[in-house]
Structure formats: structure tokens, C-alpha cells
C-alpha positions as CSV (number, residue, x, y, z in Angstrom):
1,X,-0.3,37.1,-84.9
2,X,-1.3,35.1,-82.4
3,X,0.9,32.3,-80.4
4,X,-0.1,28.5,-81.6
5,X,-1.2,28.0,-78.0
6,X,-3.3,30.6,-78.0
7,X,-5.4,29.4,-80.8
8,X,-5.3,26.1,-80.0
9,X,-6.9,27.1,-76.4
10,X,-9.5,29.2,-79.2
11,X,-10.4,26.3,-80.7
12,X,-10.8,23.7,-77.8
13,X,-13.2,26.8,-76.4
14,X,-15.2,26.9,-79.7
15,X,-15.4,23.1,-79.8
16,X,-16.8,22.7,-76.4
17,X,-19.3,25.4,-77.1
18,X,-20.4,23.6,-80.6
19,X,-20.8,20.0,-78.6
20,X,-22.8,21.6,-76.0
21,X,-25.2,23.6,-78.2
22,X,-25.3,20.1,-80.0
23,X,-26.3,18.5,-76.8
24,X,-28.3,21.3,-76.0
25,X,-30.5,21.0,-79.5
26,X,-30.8,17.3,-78.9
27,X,-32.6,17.8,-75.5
28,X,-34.7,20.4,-77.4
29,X,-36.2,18.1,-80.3
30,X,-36.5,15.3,-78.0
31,X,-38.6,17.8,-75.7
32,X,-40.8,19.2,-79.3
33,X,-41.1,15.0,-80.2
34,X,-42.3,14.4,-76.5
35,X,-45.0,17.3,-77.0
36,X,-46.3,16.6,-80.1
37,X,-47.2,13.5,-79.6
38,X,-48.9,15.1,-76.3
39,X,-50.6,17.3,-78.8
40,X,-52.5,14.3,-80.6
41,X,-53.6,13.4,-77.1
42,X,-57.5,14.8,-75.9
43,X,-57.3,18.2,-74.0
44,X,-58.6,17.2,-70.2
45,X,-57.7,17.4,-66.5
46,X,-54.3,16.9,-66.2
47,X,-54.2,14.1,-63.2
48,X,-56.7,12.0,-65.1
49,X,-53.8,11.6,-68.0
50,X,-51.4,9.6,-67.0
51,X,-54.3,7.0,-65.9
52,X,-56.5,7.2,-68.8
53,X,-57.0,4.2,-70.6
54,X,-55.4,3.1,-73.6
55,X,-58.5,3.3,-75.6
56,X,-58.6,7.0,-75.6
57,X,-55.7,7.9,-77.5
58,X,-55.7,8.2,-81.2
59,X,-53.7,6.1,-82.9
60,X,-50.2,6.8,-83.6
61,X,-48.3,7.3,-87.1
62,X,-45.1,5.1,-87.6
63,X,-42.9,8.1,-87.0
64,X,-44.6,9.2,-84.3
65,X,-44.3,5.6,-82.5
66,X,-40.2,6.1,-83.4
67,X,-40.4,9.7,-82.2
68,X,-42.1,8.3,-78.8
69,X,-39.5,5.5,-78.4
70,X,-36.6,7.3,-78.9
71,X,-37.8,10.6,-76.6
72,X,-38.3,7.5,-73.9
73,X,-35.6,5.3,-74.0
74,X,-32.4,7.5,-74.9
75,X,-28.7,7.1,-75.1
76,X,-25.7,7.4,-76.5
77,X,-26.8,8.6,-80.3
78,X,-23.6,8.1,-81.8
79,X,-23.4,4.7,-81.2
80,X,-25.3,1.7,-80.3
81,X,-25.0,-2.3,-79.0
82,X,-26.6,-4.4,-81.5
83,X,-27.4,-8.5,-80.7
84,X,-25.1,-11.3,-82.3
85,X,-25.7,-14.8,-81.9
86,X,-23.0,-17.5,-83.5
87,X,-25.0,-20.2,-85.1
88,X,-22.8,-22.8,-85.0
89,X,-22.0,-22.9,-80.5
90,X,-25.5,-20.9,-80.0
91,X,-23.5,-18.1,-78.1
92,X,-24.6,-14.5,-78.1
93,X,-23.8,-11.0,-77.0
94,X,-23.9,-6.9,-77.9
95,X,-21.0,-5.2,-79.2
96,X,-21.2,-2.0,-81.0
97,X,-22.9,-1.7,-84.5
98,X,-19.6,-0.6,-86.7
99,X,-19.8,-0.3,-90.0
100,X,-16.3,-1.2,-90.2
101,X,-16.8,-4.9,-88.0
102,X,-15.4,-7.5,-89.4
103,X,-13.8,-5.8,-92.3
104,X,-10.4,-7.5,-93.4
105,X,-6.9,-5.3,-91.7
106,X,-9.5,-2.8,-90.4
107,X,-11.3,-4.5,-87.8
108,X,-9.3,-6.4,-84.7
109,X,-11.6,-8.0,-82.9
110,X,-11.6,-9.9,-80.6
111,X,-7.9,-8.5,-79.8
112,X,-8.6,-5.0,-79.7
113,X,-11.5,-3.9,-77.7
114,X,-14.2,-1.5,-80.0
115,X,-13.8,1.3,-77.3
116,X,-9.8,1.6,-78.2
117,X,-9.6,0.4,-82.3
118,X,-8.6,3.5,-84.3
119,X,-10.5,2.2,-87.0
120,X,-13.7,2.9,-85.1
121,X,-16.8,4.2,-88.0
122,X,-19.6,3.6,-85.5
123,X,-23.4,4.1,-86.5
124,X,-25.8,6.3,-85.1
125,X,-29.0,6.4,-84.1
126,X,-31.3,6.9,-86.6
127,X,-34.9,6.5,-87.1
128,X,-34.1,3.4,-89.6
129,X,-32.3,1.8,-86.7
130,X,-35.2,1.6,-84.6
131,X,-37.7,0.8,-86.9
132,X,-35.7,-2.0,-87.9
133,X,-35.4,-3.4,-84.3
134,X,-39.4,-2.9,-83.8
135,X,-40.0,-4.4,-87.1
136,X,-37.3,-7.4,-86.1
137,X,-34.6,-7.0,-88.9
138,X,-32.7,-7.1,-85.3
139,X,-32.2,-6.7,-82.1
140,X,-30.7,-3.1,-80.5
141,X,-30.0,-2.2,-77.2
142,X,-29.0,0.9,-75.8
143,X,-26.0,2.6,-73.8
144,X,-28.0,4.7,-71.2
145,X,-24.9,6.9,-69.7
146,X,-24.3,9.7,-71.9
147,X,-20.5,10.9,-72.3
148,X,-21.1,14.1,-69.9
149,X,-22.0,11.1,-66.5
150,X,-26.2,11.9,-67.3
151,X,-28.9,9.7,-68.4
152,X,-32.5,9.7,-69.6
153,X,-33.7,7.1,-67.9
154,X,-33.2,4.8,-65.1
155,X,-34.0,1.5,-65.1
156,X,-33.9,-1.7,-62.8
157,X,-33.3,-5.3,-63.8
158,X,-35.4,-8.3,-62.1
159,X,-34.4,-12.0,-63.2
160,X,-34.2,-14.1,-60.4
161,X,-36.4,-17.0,-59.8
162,X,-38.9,-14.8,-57.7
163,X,-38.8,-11.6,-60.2
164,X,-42.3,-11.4,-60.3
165,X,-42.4,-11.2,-56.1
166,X,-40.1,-8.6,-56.5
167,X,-41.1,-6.5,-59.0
168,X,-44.6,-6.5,-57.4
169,X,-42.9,-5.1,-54.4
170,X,-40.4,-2.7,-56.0
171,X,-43.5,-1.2,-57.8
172,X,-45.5,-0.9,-54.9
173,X,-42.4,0.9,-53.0
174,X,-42.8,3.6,-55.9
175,X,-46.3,4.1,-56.3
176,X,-46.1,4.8,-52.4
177,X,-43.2,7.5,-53.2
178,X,-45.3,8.9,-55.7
179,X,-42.7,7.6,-58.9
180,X,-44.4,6.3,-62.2
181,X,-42.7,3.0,-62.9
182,X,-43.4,1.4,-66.1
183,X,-42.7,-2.3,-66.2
184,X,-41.4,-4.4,-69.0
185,X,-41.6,-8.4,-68.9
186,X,-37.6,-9.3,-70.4
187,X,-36.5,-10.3,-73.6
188,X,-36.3,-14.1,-72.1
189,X,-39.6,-14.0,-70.3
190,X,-38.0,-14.7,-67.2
191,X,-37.5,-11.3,-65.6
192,X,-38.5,-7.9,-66.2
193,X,-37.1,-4.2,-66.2
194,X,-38.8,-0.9,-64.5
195,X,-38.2,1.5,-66.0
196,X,-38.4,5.3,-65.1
197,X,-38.5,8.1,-67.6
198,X,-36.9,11.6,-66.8
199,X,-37.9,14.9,-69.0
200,X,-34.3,16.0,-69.3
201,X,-30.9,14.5,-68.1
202,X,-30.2,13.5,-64.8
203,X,-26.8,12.7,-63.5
204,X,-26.3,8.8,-63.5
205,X,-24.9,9.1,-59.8
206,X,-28.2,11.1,-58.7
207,X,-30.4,8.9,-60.9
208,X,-28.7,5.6,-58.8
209,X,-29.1,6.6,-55.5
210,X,-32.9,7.3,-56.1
211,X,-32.8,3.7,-57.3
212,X,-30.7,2.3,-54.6
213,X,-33.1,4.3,-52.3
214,X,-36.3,2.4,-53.7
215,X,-34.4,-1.1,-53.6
216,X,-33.5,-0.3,-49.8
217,X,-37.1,0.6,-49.4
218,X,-38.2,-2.4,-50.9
219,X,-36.4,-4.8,-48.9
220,X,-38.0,-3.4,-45.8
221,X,-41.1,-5.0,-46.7
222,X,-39.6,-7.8,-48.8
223,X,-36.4,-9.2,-47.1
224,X,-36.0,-12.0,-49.9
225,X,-34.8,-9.7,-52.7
226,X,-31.1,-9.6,-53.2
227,X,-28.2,-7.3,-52.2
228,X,-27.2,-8.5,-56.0
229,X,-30.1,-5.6,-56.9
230,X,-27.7,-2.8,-56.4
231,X,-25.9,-4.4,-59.1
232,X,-28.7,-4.1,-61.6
233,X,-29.5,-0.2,-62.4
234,X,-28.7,0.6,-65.7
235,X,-26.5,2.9,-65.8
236,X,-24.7,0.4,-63.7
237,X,-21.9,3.2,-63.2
238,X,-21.9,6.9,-61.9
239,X,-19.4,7.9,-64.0
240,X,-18.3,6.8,-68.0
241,X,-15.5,4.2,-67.7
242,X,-12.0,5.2,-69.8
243,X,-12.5,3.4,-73.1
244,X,-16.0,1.9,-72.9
245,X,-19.6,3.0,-73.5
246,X,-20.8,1.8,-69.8
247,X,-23.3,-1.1,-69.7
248,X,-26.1,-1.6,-71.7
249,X,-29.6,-2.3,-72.0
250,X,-32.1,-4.3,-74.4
251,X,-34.8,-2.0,-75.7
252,X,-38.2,-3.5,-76.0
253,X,-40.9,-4.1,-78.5
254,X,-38.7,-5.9,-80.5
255,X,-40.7,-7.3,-83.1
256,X,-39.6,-11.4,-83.0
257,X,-39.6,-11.0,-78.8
258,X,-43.3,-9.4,-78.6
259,X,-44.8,-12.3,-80.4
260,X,-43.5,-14.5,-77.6
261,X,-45.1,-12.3,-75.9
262,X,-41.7,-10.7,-74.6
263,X,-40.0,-6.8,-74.4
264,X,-44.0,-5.6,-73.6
265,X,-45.0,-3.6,-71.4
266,X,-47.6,-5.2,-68.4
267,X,-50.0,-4.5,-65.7
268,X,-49.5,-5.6,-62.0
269,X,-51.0,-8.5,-63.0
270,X,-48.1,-8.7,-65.7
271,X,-50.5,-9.0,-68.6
272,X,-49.7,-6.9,-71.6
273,X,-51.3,-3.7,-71.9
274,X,-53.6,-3.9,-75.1
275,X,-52.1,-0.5,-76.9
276,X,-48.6,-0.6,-75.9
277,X,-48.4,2.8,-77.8
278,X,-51.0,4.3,-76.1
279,X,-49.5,3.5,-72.8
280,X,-46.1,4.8,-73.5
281,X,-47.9,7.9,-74.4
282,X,-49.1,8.6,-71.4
283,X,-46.4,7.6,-69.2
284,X,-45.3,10.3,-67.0
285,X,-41.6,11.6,-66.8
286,X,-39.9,13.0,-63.5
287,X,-38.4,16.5,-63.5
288,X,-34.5,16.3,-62.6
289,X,-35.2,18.8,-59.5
290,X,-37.8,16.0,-58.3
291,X,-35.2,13.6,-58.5
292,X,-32.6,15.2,-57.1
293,X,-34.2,16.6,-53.9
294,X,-35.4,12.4,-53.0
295,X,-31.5,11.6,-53.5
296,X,-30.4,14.3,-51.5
297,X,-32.7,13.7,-48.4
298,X,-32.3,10.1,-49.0
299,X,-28.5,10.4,-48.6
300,X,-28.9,12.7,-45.8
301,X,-31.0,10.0,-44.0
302,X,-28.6,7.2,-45.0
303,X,-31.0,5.4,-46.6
304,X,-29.8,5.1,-50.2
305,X,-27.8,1.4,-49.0
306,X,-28.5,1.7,-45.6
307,X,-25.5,-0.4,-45.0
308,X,-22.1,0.2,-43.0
309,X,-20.4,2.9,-45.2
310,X,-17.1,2.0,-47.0
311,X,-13.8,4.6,-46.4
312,X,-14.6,5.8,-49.9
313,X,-18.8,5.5,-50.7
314,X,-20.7,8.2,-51.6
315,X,-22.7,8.7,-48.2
316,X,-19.8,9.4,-46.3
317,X,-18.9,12.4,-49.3
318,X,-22.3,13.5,-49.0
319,X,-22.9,13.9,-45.5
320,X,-19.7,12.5,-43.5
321,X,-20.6,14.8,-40.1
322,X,-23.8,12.6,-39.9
323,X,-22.0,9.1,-40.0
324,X,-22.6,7.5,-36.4
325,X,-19.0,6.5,-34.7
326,X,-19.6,2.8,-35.8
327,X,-20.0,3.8,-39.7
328,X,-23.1,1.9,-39.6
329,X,-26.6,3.6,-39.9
330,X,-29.0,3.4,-37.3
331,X,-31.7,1.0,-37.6
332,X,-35.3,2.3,-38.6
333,X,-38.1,2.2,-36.0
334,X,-40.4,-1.0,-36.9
335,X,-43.9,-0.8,-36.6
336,X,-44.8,-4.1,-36.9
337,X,-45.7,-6.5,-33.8
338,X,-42.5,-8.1,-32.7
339,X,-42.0,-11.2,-30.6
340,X,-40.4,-10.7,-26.8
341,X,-37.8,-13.5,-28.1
342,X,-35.6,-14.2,-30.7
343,X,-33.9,-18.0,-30.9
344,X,-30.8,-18.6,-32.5
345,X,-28.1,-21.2,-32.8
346,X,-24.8,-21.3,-32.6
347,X,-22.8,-23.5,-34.2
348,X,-20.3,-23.0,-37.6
349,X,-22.4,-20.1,-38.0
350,X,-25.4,-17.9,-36.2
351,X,-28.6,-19.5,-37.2
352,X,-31.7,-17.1,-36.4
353,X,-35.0,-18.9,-36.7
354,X,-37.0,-16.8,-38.9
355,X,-40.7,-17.9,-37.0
356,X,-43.0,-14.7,-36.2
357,X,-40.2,-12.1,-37.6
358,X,-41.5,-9.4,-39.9
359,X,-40.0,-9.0,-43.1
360,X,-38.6,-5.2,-41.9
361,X,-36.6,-6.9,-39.1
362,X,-35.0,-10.1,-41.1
363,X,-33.7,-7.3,-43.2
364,X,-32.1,-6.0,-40.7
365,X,-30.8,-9.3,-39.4
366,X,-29.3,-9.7,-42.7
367,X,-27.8,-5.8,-43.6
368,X,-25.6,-7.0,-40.0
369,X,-23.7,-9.1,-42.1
370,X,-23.2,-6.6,-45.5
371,X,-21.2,-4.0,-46.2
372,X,-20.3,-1.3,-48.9
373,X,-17.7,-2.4,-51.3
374,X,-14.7,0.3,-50.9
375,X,-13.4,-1.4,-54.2
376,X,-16.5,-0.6,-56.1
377,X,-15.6,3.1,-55.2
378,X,-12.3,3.0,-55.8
379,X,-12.5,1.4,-59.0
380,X,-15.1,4.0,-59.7
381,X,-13.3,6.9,-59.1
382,X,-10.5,6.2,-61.2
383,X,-13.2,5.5,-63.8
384,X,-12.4,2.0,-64.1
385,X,-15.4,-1.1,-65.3
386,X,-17.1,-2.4,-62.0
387,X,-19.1,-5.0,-64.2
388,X,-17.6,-7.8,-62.0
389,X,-17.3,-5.5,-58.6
390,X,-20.3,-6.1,-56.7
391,X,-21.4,-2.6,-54.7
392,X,-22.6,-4.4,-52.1
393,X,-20.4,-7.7,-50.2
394,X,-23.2,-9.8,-48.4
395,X,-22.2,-12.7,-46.3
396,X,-25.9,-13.6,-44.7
397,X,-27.5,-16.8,-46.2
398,X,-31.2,-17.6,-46.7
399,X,-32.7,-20.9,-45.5
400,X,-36.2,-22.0,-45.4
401,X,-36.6,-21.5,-41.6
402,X,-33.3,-20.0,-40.9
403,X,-31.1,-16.9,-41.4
404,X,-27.4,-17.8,-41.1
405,X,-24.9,-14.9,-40.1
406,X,-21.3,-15.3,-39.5
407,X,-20.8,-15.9,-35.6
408,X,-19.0,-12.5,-35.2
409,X,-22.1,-10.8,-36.1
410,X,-23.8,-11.7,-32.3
411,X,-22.7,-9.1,-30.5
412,X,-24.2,-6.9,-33.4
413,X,-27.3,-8.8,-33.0
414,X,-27.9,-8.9,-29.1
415,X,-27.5,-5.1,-29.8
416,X,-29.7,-5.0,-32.8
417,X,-32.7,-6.7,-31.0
418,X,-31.8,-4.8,-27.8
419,X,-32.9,-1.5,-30.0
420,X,-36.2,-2.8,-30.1
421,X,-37.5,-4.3,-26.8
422,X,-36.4,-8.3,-28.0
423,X,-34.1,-10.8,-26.1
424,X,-32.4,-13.0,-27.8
425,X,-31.9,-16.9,-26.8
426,X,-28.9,-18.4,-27.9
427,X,-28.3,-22.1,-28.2
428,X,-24.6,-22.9,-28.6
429,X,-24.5,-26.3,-30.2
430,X,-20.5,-25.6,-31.2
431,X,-18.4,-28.9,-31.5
432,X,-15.4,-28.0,-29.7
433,X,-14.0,-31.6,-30.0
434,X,-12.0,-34.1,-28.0
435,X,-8.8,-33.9,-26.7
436,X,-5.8,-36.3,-27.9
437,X,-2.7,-36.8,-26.6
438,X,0.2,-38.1,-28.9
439,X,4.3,-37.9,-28.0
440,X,7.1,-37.3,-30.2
441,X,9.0,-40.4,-30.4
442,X,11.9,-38.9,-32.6
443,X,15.5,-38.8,-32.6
């Protein structure tokens, strides 16, 4: 007979092959649900599919919209975040849909946290679920970083005041990449996510540096949009935090939320596409290889922040022989006119008048004051939440006419303008104050 450790070591074997065949079916029917619904769609040249208009579909059945939604935006099926709102203070939140919530001496909340109560009877996934959240019964959301660090998707968050600049400009960064982004004006009507839709599971960490590689892109030709943006990819983490579900997402076409005209899916001139159906049909989905070859020569060009690398950020694990002496990448050759003079001012900080600049070098100016977080990382690694680190620490400020660095950053400036053909005229307008005299009178 056999020693107990032996056939516990039999078992954990035979479990891990049963969860991955699991895993393994689950890609497959999402994979048979993604191509029959491609069945139902007109035979014709491939490259005109993705841009045919939604008029030339045939109309979907009810289970085929649910197949179609849940083959797009994919998860976590074992558990989901579902919306609560308090009527009485008006406060509201996810937390995961338990069938055990609230239940007298089972559930602990707020005391114990759902990702560590023994008591835990989460509920799937199911086709019910989501027809329920498209017919507005409520509102789901869903956990995009799957338990073995992959996801489905990737999607990026937009809800400043100028979202709609930004989006415009984080789309046009894609299209010029050659990545189908779907945008989706936000459950408030005051933002909207981009979505992109892979056709099997990427890892989150490869899936986040193509995205951080677009936003980097993006602020090359739009300097205004925020370091904050690294902050809002969902997933937000490369790896599955101890205890938690990683953070979520709101799925759209929620039923209440698309008569506000809300959670749809819009042109560049964010109007609502007529047949949302019909577009999500046609939407094109990367292949992981695609996706993993752009983060690959992304990180090998430095370009996925494109900021000085932290003792413990992925670039430096990536490619650490390539990291210049000063740990900050070079700058990128700019094409656009420049002037022969940049003015600044000195004073509690390093003014630089933003008159005649293209948008490519401001965003330069401003990456001179920003660095990678090495908490971020560090917190990472030791699969700790980052939902209150920032990845990124920036320390330039915007001003109508002005870009204000911290004054150590002139050197790095002079330098910076230096490297491409500008001189830079400083004005030092520092207070350094008047000189008193007083004498110690004491005893």
C-alpha cells in the first residue's frame, strides 16, 4: 500500500489536471460560441468584415446576444461583483454576489473581508445572470484577471474632464498600430472604457504593457492626458492579489444605463452605434502571439512607460543590459518643427512657457519630473493590492501657459533640449530675501 504522502501528491496531480482540462473546455465553448455566431454572419472577403455595417447582420437570438457577451467580456466564472446602493446615505459599491450575504451568524461583513470568510457560497456566471443585468433586474460587473494571472480582455478607463480628447487620441494611437478598439461611453456618462478583445487568454502582465505602451504612445501626441492613466487598465494588476478577486469592471448594456443613453457602444463621433449587437459581432479579437510580440519589442525599446525605471519594474527584468547608465530612457527623435529657444523661470519652481512647443516635446518636459513607483513593484511581487499605489509618481504640474517642474529637474532640462538643437533661457526670479541681524541679549 502506498504511503499517505504518496497519494496525497496523486491527488493534488489529478486535481490540477481536472482544473486545467476545466479551463481548457471553457476556452473551447467560448471559442464554438464566438463561431457560431460568426456562422450567422454573410460569407464575404474577410477584410471587409470587421467594417461592414451593422445593417448587414441578421438579427441575433437572445441566447446568442448572451453567448456573444459573455465570449467578449470574460472573467472570473465562479464569481462576480454585483452593484449595491444604500437608499437611505445614497452610497454605492460592488462586492461579490454571495448567496450567503447578509445571512444572520454566516455572513461577517463588513468585519471579514468576502475574499477570506469561510462561509463563502459565491454564484457563478450563468446565462440568467447576464440576462438579468441586460434586462436591468441589476447591475454586474466583472473581475477580468483569471486565477492562473490571464485575462480575456483589456480594457482602459477614461473619466477625467477631457475624456472625450483623450479617448479620441488613445483611439487614434491604435488604429495607427493596427489594434481594433471598441469604445464604450461609461455607466455615468462622463467617461468611457476601450476595450480590446483577445481570442484566448493573455497574461495580464503582457496584456498591460501593450496598454501602457499605447497610453505612452498617446501622450506623444497628447501631453495633457494623465500619468494617472497607467492606473486605469483593468486588470489593474499583473498578478492575482492573496485573498481578493483583483479589480473590477462594470459591463455594459445594462438595461436602466442604455436608456440614458449610457454602457453603449459609440463612434468617433461618440454617437451610439444603431445595432449594438451587430457591432459586437463583428468586432475583431487579437491573437495572444500578436500581443505578445508588440509587448516584447515595446519593452525592448523602453517604451511601455518610457519613464526612469524603478530598482524593481518590469523593464529593467526584461531587458536590464539595455538600461542607459542614468536608468532613464533616451528621448525619441521629434519630428515636429521646434523653436531655437525655450524660456523658463525660475523661481519656487521651474516654469517652462509652453508657447510654440509640440505636444511630443511638453511630454517630454514633463516624463523629467516622473518616475516608476518601486513600491508598486514591490507590493506586486509579494502579490499584495496596489489599488491606492500609483505605478507612476509624477511631480510636473499643468498651467494654462506654463509647465512647472521641480527646480532640480534644470540640469535635466538644459540636457533634454540640448538633444534636440534648443537653448534654453532661464530667468531666475528666486527671492533670496534680506539679511537681518539680531543679538542674543541673554544671561
Amino acid at each position: 500500500m502506498r504511503l499517505r504522502d504518496e497519494l496525497l501528491e496523486a491527488i493534488a496531480r489529478e486535481q490540477a489536471l481536472i482544473t486545467r482540462l476545466e479551463r481548457e473546455r471553457e476556452q473551447a465553448l467560448a471559442r464554438v460560441r464566438s463561431l457560431q455566431v460568426e456562422l450567422d454572419v454573410p460569407v464575404g472577403d474577410p477584410d471587409q468584415t470587421a467594417s461592414r455595417s451593422p445593417g448587414t447582420y441578421p438579427s441575433l437570438t437572445a441566447a446568442e446576444k448572451i453567448a456573444l457577451f459573455r465570449s467578449l467580456f470574460r472573467g472570473r466564472g465562479e464569481v462576480f461583483p454585483k452593484l449595491w446602493v444604500n437608499p437611505r446615505s445614497g452610497r454605492k459599491g460592488y462586492a461579490p454576489a454571495c448567496a450567503n450575504e447578509w445571512v444572520r451568524g454566516v455572513c461577517e461583513k463588513p468585519r471579514v473581508k468576502c475574499g477570506e470568510c469561510p462561509n463563502q457560497a459565491f454564484i457563478p456566471v450563468s446565462d440568467q445572470v447576464v440576462l438579468d443585468h441586460l434586462q436591468g433586474r441589476h447591475v454586474i460587473g466583472v473581475y477580468p484577471l483569471l486565477e492562473d494571472d490571464t485575462c480575456w480582455f483589456l480594457a482602459a478607463d477614461f473619466d477625467e474632464e477631457s475624456w472625450a480628447d483623450d479617448v479620441a487620441a488613445f483611439v487614434e494611437t491604435s488604429r495607427t498600430v493596427g489594434f481594433p478598439a471598441a469604445v464604450e461611453r461609461s455607466r455615468s456618462g462622463n467617461g468611457a472604457h476601450v476595450w480590446f478583445f483577445f481570442a484566448a487568454p493573455v497574461a495580464a502582465a503582457t496584456a498591460r504593457r501593450m496598454g501602457c505602451y499605447l497610453i505612452t504612445e498617446t501622450m506623444r501626441r497628447r501631453h495633457q492626458l494623465a500619468m494617472t492613466s497607467y492606473d486605469r487598465l483593468f486588470p489593474n494588476q499583473d498578478t492575482l492579489p492573496r485573498g481578493g478577486f483583483g479589480n473590477l469592471i462594470a459591463l455594459p448594456l445594462q438595461h436602466e444605463a442604455r436608456e440614458r443613453g449610457n454602457t453603449v457602444f459609440v463612434d468617433d463621433r461618440l454617437v451610439p452605434h444603431a445595432d449594438q449587437w451587430a457591432y459586437l459581432a463583428g468586432l475583431p479579437r487579437m491573437e495572444p502571439l500578436t500581443v505578445e510580440a508588440i509587448a516584447r519589442e515595446a519593452s525592448a525599446r523602453g517604451q511601455v512607460i518610457g519613464l526612469r525605471i524603478a530598482p524593481t519594474g518590469e523593464e529593467e527584468d526584461e531587458v536590464p543590459w539595455e538600461a542607459p547608465p542614468s536608468r532613464r530612457p533616451r528621448p525619441s527623435r521629434i519630428d515636429e518643427p521646434l523653436p531655437s529657444e525655450v524660456r523658463a523661470v525660475l523661481a519656487q519652481r521651474v516654469f517652462v512657457e509652453k508657447a510654440r512647443l509640440p505636444s511630443a516635446l511638453l511630454n517630454q518636459i514633463k516624463r523629467l519630473a516622473a518616475f516608476q513607483n518601486p513600491e508598486f513593484y514591490q507590493r506586486q511581487k509579494m502579490r499584495l493590492s496596489t489599488a491606492l499605489t500609483p505605478r507612476v509618481v509624477a511631480c510636473a504640474e499643468d498651467h494654462p501657459q506654463h509647465v512647472a517642474l521641480p527646480r532640480g529637474c534644470v540640469g535635466d532640462l538644459k540636457e533634454l533640449l540640448a538633444g534636440h538643437g534648443v537653448r534654453l533661457r532661464l530667468d531666475d526670479q528666486r527671492v533670496l530675501g534680506e539679511c537681518s541681524r539680531y543679538a542674543s541679549r541673554g544671561t
